[in-house]
C-alpha positions as CSV (number, residue, x, y, z in Angstrom):
1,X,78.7,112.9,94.5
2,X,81.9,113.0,92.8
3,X,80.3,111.1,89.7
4,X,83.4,111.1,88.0
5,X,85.1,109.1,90.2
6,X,82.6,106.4,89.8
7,X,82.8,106.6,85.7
8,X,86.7,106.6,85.8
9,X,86.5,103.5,87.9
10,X,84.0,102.1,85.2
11,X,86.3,102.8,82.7
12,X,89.3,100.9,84.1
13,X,86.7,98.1,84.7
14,X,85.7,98.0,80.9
15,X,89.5,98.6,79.4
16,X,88.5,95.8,76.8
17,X,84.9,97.2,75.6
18,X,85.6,100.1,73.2
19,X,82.6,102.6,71.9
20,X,79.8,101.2,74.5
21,X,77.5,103.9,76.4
22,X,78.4,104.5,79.6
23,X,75.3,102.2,80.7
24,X,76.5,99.6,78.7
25,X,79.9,99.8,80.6
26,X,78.5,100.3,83.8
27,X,76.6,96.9,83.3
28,X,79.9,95.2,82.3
29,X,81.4,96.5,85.4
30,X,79.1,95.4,87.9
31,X,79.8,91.8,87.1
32,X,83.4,92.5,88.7
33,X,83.7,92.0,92.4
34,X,86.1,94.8,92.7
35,X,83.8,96.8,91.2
36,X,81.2,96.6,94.0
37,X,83.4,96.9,96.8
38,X,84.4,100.8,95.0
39,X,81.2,101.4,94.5
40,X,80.2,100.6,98.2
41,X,83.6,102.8,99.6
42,X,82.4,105.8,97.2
43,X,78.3,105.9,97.7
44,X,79.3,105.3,101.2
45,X,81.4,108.4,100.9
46,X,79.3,110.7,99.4
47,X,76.4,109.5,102.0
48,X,78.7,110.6,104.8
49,X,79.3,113.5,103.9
50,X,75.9,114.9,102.6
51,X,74.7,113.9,106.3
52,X,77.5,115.3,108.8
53,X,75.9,118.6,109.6
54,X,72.4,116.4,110.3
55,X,73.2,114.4,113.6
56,X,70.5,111.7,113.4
57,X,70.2,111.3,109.9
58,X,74.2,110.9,109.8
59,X,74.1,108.0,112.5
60,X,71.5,106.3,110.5
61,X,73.7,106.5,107.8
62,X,76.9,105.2,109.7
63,X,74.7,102.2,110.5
64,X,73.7,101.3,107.0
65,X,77.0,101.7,105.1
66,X,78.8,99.9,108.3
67,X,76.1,97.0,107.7
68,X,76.9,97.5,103.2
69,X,80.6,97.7,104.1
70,X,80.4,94.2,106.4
71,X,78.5,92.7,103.4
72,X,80.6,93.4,100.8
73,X,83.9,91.8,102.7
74,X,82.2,88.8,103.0
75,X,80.9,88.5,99.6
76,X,84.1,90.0,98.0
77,X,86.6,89.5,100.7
78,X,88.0,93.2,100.1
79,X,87.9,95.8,102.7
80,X,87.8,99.1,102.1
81,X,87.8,101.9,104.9
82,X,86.0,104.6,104.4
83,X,88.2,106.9,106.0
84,X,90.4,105.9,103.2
85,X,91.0,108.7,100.1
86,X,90.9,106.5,97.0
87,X,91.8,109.1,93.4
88,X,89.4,108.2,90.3
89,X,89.8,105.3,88.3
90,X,90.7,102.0,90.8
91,X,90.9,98.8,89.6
92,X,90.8,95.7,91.8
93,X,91.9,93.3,89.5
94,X,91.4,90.1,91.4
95,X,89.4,90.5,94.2
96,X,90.2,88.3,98.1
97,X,92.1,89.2,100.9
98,X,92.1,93.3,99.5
99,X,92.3,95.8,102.5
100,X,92.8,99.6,102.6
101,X,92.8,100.5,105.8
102,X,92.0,103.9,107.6
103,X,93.5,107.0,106.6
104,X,95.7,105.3,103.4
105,X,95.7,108.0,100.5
106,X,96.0,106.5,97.0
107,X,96.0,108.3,93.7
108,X,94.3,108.3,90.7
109,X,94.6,105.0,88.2
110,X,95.9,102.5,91.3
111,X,95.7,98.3,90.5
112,X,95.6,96.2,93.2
113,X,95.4,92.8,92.5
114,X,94.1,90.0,95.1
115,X,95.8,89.9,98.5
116,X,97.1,93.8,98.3
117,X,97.0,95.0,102.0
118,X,98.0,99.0,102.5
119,X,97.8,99.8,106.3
120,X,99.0,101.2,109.6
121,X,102.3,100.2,110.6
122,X,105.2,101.0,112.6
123,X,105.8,102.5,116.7
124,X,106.0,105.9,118.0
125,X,106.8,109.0,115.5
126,X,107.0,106.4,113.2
127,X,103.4,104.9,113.1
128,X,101.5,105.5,110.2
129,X,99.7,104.7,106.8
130,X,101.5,104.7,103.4
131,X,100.1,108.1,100.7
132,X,100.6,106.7,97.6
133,X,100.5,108.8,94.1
134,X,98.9,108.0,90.9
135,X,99.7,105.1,88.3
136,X,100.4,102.8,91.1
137,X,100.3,98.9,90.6
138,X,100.5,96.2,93.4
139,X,101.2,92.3,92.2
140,X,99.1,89.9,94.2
141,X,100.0,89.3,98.1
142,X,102.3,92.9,98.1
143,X,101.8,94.8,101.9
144,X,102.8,98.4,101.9
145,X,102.2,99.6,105.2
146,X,103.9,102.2,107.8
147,X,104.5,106.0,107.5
148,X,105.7,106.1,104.0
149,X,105.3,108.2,100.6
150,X,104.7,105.8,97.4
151,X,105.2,107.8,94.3
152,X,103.9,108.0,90.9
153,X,103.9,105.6,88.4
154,X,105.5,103.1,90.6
155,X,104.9,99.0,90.5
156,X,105.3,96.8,93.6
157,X,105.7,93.3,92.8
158,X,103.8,90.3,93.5
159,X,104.5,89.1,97.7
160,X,106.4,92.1,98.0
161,X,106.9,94.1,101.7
162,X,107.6,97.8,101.3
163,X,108.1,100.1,104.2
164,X,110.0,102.9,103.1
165,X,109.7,105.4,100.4
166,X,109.7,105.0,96.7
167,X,110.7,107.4,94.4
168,X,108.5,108.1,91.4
169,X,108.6,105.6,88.2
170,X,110.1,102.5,90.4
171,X,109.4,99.2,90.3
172,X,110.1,97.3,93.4
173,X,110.7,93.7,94.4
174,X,111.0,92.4,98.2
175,X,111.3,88.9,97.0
176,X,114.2,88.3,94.5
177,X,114.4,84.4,93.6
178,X,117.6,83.0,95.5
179,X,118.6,79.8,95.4
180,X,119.2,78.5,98.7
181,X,120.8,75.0,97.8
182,X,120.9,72.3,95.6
183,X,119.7,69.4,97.6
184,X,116.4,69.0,96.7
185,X,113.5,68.1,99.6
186,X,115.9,65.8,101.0
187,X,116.8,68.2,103.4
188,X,113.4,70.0,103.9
């Protein structure tokens, strides 16, 4: 198992404790939601493919990390395919609603924050899931979804849509504050 994966991930879970043993951090970690539901997707992972080659043994594992996978989105509410490639050191920050769906790449030192759905989207040629590089950052409630190429260091803000591709070190906003008019809710 990629154990480093799971120790970056620890380390982005314990960004406040400084000079703790790893054990130490590991505990602090497991206290987060988020946490479990990374730890599920990447022991669930390393399970699949240690049994591939071994047809029995690798259905019996299907059925146990599908059965882990169902009980973490209901005690979590975040969703996490396994056929998903998730880089070292992810942070769910608030966990609900969170869903990476099948196939999504993300890179290394990705935030998601509570509602964050990346996904399949689109028709035709066009149909797809997003590949997203490292240093990435989603505010609460942000879908990135379709056939698109997310690069480094970029930050999608909170209830933001984004469907096309983002150059690296962007920050992008889908839902810029407008007032519509000045007549309070007596027109609502």
């Amino acid at each position: 198992m990629r154990g480093s994966n799971i120790i970056d991930d620890v380390k982005r879970y314990s960004y406040n404790e400084k000079n703790k043993s790893l054990f130490l951090l590991f505990f602090i970690s497991f206290f987060k939601l988020g946490f479990w539901a990374l730890l599920n997707y990447r022991i669930g992972i390393y399970l699949r493919r240690k049994t591939r080659n071994i047809f029995i043994l690798r259905e019996l594992i299907k059925f146990i990390t599908a059965i882990s996978r169902l009980l973490i989105e209901i005690l979590t509410g975040i969703s996490i395919s396994y056929y998903a490639k998730i880089g070292p050191g992810m942070l769910i920050a608030h966990f609900s609603n969170v869903i990476i769906g099948d196939g999504v790449e993300i890179g290394a030192n990705a935030t998601l924050h509570q509602g964050v759905t990346i996904g399949v989207s689109g028709r035709d040629e066009k149909r797809g899931v997003p590949s997203i590089g490292d240093d990435f950052f989603a505010g609460a409630n942000a879908v990135i979804a379709g056939k698109i190429k997310v690069g480094n260091k970029v930050a999608v803000s909170a209830n933001s849509f984004v469907y096309c591709d983002i150059e690296d070190n962007s920050v992008v906003s889908s839902s810029v504050l407008k007032v519509i008019n000045k007549n309070g809710t007596d027109h609502v």
